[in-house]
BAFI-3210 file (N, C-alpha, C; in Angstrom, 3 decimals, decimal comma, padded with zeros to 6 digits):
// residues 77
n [1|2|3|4|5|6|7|8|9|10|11|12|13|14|15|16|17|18|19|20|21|22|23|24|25|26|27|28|29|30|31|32|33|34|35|36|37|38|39|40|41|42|43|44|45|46|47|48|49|50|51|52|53|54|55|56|57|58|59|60|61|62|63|64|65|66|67|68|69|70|71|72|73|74|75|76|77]
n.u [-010,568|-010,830|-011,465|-012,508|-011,837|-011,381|-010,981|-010,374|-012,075|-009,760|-010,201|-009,010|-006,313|-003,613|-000,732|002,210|004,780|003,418|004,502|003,435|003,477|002,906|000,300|-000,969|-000,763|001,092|001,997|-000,027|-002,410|-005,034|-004,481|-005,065|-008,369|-009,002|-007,909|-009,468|-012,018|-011,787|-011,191|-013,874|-015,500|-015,237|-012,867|-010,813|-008,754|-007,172|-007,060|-005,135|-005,395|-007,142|-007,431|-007,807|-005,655|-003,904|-000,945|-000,425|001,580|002,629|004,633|006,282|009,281|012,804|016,206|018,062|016,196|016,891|019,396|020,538|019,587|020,472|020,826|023,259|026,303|027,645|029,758|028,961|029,466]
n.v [-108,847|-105,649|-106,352|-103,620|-101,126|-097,849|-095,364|-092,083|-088,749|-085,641|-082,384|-080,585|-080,084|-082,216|-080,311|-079,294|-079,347|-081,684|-084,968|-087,062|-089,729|-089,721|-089,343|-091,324|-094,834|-095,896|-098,172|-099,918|-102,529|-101,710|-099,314|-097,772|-097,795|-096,520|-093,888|-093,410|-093,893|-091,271|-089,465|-089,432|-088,643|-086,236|-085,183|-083,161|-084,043|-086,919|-089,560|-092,991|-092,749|-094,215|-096,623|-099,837|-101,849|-099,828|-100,649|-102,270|-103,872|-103,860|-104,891|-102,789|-101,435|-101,855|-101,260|-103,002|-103,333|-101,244|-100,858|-102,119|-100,629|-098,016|-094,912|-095,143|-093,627|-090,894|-092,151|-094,654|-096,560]
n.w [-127,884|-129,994|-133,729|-134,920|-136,400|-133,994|-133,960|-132,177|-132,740|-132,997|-131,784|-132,971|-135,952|-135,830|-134,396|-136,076|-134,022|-132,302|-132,839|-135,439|-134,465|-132,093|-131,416|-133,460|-134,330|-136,505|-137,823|-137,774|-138,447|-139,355|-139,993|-142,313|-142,700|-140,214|-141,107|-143,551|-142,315|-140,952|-142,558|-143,714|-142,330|-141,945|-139,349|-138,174|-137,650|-135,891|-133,303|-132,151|-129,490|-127,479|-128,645|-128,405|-130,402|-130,227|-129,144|-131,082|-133,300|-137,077|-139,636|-138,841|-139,747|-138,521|-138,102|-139,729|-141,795|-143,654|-144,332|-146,363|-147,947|-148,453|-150,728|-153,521|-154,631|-156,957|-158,021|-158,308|-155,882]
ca.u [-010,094|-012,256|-010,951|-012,766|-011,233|-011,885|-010,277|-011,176|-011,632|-009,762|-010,512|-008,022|-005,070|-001,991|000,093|003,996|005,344|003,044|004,334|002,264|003,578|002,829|-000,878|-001,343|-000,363|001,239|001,902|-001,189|-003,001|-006,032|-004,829|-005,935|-009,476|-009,090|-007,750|-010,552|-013,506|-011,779|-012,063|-015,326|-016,228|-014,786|-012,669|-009,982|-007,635|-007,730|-006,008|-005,088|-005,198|-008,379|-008,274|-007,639|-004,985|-002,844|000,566|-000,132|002,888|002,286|005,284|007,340|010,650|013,906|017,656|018,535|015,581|017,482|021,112|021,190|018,913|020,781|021,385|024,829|027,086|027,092|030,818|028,511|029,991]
ca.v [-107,604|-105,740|-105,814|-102,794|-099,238|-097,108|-093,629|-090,422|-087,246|-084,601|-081,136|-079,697|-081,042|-082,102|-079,261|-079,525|-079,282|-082,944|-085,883|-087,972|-091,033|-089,742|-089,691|-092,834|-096,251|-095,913|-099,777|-100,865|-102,858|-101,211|-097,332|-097,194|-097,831|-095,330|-092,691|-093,505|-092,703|-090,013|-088,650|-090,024|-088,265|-084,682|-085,113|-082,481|-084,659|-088,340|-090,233|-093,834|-093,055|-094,995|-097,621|-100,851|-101,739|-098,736|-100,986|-103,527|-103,029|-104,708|-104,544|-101,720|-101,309|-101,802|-100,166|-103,671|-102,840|-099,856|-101,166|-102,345|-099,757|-096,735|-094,616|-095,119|-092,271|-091,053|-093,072|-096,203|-096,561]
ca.w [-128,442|-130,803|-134,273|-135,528|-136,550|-133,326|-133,715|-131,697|-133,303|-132,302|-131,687|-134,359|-136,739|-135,284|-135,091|-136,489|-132,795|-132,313|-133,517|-135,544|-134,034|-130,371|-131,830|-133,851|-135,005|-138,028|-138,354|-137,414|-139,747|-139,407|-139,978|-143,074|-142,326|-139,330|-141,653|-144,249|-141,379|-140,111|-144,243|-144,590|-141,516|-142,283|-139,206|-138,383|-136,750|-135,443|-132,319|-131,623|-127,786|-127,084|-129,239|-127,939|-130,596|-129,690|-129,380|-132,008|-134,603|-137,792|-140,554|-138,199|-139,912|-138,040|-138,837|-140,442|-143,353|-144,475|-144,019|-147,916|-149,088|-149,090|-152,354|-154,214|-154,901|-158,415|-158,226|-157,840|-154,629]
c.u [-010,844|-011,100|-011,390|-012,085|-011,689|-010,948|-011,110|-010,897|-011,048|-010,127|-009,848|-006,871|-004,088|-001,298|001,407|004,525|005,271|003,515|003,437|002,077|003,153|000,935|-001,400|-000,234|000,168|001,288|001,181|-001,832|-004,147|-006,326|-005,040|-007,398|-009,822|-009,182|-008,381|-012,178|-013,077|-011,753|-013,288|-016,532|-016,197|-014,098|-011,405|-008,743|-007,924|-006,901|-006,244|-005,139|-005,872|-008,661|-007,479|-006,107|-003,552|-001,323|000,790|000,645|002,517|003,556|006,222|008,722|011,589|014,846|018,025|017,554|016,049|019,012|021,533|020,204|019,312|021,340|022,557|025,090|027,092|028,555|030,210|028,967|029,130]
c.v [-107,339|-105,555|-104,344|-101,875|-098,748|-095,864|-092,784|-089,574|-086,326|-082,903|-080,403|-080,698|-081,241|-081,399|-080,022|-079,861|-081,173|-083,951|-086,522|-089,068|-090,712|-089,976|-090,907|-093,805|-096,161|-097,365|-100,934|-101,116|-102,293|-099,863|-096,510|-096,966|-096,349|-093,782|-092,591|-093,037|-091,594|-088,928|-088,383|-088,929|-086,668|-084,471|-083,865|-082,650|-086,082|-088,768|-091,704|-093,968|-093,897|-096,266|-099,179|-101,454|-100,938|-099,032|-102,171|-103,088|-104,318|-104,459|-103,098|-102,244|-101,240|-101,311|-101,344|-103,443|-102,135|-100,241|-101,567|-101,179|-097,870|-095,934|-094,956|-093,498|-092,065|-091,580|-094,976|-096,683|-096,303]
c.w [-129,744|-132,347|-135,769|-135,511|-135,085|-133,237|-132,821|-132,415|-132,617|-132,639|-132,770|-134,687|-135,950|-135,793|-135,191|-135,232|-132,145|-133,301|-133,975|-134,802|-132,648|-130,630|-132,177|-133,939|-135,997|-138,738|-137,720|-138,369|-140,262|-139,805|-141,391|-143,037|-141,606|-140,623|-142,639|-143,342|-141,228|-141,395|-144,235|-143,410|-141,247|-140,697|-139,180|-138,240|-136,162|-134,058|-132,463|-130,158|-127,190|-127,524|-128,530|-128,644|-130,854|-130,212|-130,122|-133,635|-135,818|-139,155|-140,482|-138,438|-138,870|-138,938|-139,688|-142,282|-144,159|-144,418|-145,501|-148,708|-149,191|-150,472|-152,670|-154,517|-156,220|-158,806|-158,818|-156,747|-153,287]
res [x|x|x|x|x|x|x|x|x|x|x|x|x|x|x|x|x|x|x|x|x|x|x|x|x|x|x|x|x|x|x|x|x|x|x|x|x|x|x|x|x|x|x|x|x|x|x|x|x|x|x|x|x|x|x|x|x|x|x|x|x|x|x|x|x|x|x|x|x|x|x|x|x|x|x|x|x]
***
């Protein structure tokens, strides 16, 4: 498995309607890189569809992460 960046460009931005997440990786270790070529490259839009690490999750939050981190009330409560 290769572990280089491989994004596709796409044709135009992901519109509002498109999830991002149906597009990329967000907790892939690599999607900064990606989203640094696809800058570097004056891209308009990027995909994970092609890339080999597609379904590799790296530091993907679960509901227990957020279970002590919600705000307090202005009771402190």
């Amino acid at each position: 498995m290769s572990i280089t960046p491989c994004p596709t460009p796409l044709p135009s931005a992901i519109r509002e309607e498109e999830a991002v997440e149906a597009q990329r990786n967000l907790f892939c270790s690599l999607y900064d890189r990606c989203l640094h070529l696809a800058v570097k490259r004056g891209w308009d839009g990027w995909s994970c569809r092609h890339c080999p690490l597609r379904d590799f999750r790296v530091g993907e939050p679960e509901a227990r992460d957020y279970a002590h981190a919600r705000p307090r009330g202005p009771d402190g409560t």
